[in-house]
C-alpha positions in Angstrom: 24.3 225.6 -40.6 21.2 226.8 -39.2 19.6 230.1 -41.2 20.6 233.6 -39.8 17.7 235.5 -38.3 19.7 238.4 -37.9 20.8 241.5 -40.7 23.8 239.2 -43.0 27.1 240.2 -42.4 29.5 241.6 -42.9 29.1 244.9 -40.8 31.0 247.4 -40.9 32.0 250.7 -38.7 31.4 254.6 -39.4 32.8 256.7 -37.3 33.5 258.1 -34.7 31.0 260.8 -35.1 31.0 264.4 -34.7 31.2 266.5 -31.4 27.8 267.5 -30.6 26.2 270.1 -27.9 26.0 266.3 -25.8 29.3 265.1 -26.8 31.8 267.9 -27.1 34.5 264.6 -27.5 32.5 262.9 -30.2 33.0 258.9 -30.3 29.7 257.7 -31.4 29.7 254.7 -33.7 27.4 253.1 -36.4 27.4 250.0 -37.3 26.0 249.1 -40.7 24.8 246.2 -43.3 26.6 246.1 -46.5 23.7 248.6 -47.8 25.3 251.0 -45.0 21.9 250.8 -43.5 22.5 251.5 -39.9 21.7 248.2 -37.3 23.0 249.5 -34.2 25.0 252.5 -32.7 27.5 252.6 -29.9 27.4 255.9 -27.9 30.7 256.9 -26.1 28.7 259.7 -23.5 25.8 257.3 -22.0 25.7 260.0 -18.8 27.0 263.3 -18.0 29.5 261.6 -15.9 30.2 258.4 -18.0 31.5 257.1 -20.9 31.7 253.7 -22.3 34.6 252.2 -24.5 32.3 253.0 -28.1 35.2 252.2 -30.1 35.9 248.6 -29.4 31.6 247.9 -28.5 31.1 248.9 -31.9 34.6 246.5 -33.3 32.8 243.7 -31.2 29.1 244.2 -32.6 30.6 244.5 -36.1 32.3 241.6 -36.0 29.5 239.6 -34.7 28.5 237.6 -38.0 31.9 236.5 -38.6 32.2 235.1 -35.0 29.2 233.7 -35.5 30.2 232.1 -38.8 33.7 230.6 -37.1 31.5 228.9 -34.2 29.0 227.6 -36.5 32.0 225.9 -38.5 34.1 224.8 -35.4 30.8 223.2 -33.9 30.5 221.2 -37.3 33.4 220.5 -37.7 33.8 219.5 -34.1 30.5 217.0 -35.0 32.7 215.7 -37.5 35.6 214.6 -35.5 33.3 212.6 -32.7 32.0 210.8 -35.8 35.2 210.0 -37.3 36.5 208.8 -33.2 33.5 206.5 -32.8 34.3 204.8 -35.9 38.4 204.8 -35.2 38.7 206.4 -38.6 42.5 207.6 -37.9 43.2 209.2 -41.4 39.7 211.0 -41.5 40.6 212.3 -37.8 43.8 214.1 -39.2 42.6 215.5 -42.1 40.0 217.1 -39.9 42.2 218.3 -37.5 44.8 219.7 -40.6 41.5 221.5 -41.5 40.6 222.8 -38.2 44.2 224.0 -37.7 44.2 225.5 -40.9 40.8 227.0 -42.0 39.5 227.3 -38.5 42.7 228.9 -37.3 42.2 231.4 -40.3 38.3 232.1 -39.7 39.3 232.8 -36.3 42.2 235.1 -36.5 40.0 237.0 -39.1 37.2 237.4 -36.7 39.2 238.6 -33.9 41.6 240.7 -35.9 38.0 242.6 -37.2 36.7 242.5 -33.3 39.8 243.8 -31.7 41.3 246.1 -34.2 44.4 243.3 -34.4 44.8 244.8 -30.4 43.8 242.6 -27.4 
C-alpha cells in the first residue's frame, strides 16, 4: 500500500457547533485527528442566503481514510485475483473471492456506515 501523505485516520466529528451572531442555526462541524487536532471544518451558513448540508460534508470527510483504506485493499486484492486467473489457479481464485466477500464486504460497510451516518 502506498504511504499516506495525508493526517492518519481515523477522523472523527465535533459538533454541530454553537449559534453564533453569523449562524443564529448553528451547524458548523470539525473534523479532527485522533489528537482532536482540527484538519478541516464544514460550515452550514457559506452565504446569507445559503446553506450547505455540513452534517453529512463533515460524515464524508471524516470517513475519508477508511474509504481510502477499503480501495487500497480491494485494488490489491483485485491484483491478486488477475494473478491467480492468468495462472488458472481455481482454488486460490475462491479463497480470494471468500475474502473479498467477507473482509472487503466488512471494510466497506464500515466505511459507509461512518460516511453516511448508516443513512443513504
Amino acid at each position: 500500500m502506498t504511504e499516506a501523505k495525508h493526517t492518519p485516520g481515523p477522523w472523527e466529528i465535533l459538533g454541530p457547533g454553537k449559534p453564533t451572531s453569523d449562524a443564529p442555526e448553528g451547524g458548523d462541524f470539525a473534523i479532527t485527528d485522533s489528537n482532536k487536532d482540527i484538519i478541516a471544518e464544514t460550515f452550514f451558513r457559506v452565504s446569507a442566503v445559503k446553506s450547505r448540508p455540513s452534517e453529512a460534508n463533515a460524515r464524508l470527510i471524516a470517513a475519508a481514510p477508511e474509504l481510502l483504506e477499503a480501495l487500497y485493499w480491494y485494488e490489491g486484492m483485485a491484483k491478486e485475483m488477475g494473478k491467480a486467473a492468468i495462472r488458472m489457479d481455481q482454488k486460490r481464485i475462491l479463497e480470494l473471492m471468500r475474502e473479498i466477500a467477507v473482509d472487503y464486504g466488512k471494510k466497506a460497510s464500515s466505511a459507509i456506515a461512518k460516511a453516511t451516518k448508516g443513512q443513504l
